[in-house]
Backbone bond lengths (Angstrom), bond angles and torsions (degrees), N, CA, C in turn:
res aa  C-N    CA-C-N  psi(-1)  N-CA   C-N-CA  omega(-1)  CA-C   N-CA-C  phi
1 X - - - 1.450 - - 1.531 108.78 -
2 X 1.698 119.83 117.46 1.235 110.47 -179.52 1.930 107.97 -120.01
3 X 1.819 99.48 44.08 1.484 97.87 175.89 1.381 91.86 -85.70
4 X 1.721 107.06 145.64 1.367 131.77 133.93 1.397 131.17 -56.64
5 X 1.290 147.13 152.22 1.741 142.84 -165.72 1.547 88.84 -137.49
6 X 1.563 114.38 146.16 1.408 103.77 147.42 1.849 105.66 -152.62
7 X 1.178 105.67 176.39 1.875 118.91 -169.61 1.310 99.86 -151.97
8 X 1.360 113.46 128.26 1.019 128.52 155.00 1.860 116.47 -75.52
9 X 1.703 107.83 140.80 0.987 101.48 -161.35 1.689 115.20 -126.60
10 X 1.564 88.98 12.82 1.495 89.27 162.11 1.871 91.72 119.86
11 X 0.993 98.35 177.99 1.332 104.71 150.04 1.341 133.86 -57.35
12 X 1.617 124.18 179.57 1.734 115.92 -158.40 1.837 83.23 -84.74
13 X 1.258 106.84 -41.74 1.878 122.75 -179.34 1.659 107.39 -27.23
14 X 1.115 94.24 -59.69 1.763 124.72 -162.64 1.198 130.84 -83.36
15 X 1.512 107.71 -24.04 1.336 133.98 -160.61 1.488 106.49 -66.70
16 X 1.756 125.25 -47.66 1.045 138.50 179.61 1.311 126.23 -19.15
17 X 1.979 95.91 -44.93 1.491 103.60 -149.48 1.757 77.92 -81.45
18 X 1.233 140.81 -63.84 1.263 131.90 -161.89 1.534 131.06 -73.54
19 X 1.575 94.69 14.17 1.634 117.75 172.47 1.327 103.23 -77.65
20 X 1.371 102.54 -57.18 1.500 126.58 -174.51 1.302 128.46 -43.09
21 X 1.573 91.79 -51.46 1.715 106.05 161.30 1.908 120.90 -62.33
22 X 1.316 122.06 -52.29 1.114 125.78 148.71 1.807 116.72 -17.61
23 X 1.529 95.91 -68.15 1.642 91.61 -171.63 1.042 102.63 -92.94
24 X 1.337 151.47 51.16 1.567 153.59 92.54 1.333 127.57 -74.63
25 X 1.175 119.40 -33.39 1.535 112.91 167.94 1.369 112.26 -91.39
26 X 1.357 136.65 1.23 1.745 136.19 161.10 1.417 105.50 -66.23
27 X 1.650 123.65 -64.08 1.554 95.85 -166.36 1.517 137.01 -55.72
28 X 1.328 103.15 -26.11 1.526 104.75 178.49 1.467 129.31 -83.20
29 X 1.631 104.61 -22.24 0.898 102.87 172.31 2.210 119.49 -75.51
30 X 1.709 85.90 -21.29 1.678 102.67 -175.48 1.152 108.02 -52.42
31 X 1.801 103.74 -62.34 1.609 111.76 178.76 1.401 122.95 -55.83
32 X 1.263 122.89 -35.57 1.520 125.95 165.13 1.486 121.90 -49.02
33 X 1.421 114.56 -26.95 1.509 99.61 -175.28 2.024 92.55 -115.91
34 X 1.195 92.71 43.35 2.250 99.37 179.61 1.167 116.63 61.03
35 X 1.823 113.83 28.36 1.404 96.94 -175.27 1.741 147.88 68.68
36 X 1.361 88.50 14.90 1.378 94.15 -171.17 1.725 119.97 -67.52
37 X 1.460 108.83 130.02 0.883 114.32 168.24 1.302 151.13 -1.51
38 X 1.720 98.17 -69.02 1.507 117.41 173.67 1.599 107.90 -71.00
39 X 1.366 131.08 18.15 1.369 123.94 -161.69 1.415 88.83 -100.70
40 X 1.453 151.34 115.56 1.084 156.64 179.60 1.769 116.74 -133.72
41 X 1.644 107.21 160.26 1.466 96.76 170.57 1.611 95.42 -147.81
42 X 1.741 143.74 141.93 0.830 107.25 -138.73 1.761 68.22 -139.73
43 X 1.402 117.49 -176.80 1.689 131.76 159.37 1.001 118.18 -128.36
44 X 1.192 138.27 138.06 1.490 145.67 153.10 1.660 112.88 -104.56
45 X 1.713 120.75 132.28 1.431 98.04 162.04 1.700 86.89 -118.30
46 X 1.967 83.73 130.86 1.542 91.55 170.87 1.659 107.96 -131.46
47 X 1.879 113.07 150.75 0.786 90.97 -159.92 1.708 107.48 -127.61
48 X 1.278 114.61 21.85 1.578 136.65 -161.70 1.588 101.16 -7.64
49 X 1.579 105.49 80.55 1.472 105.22 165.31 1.672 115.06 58.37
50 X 1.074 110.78 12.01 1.990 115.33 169.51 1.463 97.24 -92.78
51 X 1.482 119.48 161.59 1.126 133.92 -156.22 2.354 95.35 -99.06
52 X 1.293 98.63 -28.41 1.673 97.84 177.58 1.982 87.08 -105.91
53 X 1.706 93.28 -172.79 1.617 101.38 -162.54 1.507 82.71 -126.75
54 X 1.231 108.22 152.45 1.377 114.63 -172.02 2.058 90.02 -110.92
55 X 1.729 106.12 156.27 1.128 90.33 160.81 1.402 104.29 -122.16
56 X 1.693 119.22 149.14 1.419 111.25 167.01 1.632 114.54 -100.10
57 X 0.820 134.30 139.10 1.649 123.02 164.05 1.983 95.12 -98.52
58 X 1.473 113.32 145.23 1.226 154.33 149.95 1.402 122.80 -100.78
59 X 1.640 102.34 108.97 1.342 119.16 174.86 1.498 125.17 -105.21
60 X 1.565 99.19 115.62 1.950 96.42 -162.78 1.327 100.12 -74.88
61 X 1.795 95.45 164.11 2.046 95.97 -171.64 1.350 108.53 -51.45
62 X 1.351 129.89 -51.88 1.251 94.85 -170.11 1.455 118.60 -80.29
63 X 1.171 132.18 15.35 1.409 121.73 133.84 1.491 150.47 -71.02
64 X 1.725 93.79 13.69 1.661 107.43 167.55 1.359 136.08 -21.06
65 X 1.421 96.48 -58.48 1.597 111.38 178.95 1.626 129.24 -48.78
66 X 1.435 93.33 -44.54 1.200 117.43 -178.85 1.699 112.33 -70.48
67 X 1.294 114.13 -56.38 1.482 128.02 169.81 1.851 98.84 -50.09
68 X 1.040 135.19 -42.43 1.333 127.16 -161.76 1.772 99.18 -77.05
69 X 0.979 101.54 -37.40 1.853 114.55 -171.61 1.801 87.33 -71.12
70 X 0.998 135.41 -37.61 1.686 128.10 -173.50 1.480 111.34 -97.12
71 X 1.359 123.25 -1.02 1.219 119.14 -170.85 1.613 143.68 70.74
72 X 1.582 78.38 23.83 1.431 107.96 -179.70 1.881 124.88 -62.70
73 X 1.210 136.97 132.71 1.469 128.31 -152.40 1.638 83.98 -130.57
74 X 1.502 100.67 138.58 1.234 157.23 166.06 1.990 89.13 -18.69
75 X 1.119 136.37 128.01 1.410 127.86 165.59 1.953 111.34 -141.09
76 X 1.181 111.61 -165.26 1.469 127.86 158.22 1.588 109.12 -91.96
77 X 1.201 107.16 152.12 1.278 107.83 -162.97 1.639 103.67 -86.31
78 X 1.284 136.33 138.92 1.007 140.27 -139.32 1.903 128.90 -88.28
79 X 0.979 139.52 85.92 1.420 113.67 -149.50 1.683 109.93 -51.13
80 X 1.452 108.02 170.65 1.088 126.37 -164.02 1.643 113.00 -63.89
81 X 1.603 125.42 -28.05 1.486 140.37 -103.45 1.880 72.04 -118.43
82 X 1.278 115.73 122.06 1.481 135.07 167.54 1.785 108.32 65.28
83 X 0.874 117.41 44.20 1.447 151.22 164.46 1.684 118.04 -52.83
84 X 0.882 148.54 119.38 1.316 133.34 148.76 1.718 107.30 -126.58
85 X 1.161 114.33 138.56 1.524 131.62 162.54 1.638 115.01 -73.50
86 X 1.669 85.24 119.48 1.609 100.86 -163.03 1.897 85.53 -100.38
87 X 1.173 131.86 -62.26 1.321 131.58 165.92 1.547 121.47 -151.99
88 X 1.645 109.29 149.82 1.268 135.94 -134.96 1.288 126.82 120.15
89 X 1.226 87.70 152.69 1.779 101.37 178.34 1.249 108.26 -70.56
90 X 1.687 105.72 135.11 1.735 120.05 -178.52 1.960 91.98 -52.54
91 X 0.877 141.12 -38.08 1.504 122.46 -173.67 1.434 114.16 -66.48
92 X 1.345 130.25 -9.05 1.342 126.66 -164.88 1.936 102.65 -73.90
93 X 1.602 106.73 -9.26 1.007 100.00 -161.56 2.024 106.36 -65.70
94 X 1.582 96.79 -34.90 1.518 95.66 -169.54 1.401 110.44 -82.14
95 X 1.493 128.74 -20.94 1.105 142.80 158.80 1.564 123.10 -35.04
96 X 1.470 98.35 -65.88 1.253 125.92 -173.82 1.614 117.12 -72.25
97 X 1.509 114.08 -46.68 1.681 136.97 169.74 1.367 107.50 -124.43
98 X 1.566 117.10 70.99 1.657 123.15 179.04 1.959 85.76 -80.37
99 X 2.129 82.88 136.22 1.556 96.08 165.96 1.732 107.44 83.31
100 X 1.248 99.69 -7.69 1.654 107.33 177.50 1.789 115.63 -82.82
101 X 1.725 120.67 -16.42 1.186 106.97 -135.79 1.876 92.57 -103.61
């Protein structure tokens, strides 16, 4: 499965509370499937000309599980360009965006 997931998470204000949840329900589910690498969850704050910043989180395929439990919807997989790693292993980056770094 090579779908991408993503959720909007509110505003940059707001965003916290559903970050939070994210990085409590990632480790267990991480360690359950051995930690794999490619298991990532990512943030963007974008703000297309609105006066607040929206945040999106991006959930890589093998972070399905996790995206389905948050209500995460089906997307294109995300370019690399203003990115931050919400959870995952710092290696997922070349994994995930090989040739990007």
């Amino acid at each position: 499965m090579n779908t991408w997931f993503s959720k909007s998470l509110g505003d940059a204000i707001w965003a916290f509370t559903q970050t939070g949840q994210i990085e409590t329900l990632f480790p267990p589910l991480f360690a359950a499937a051995g930690g794999p690498v490619g298991m990532a969850v990512f943030t963007r704050y974008e703000s297309e000309g609105r006066l607040q910043c929206e945040v999106l989180a991006y959930f890589s395929p093998a972070a399905a599980e996790l995206a389905h439990r948050v209500g995460a919807q089906p997307c294109q997989k995300p370019s690399r360009q203003a990115l931050d790693l919400l959870a995952g292993a710092p290696g997922c980056w070349a994994v995930l965006f090989p040739g990007s770094e």
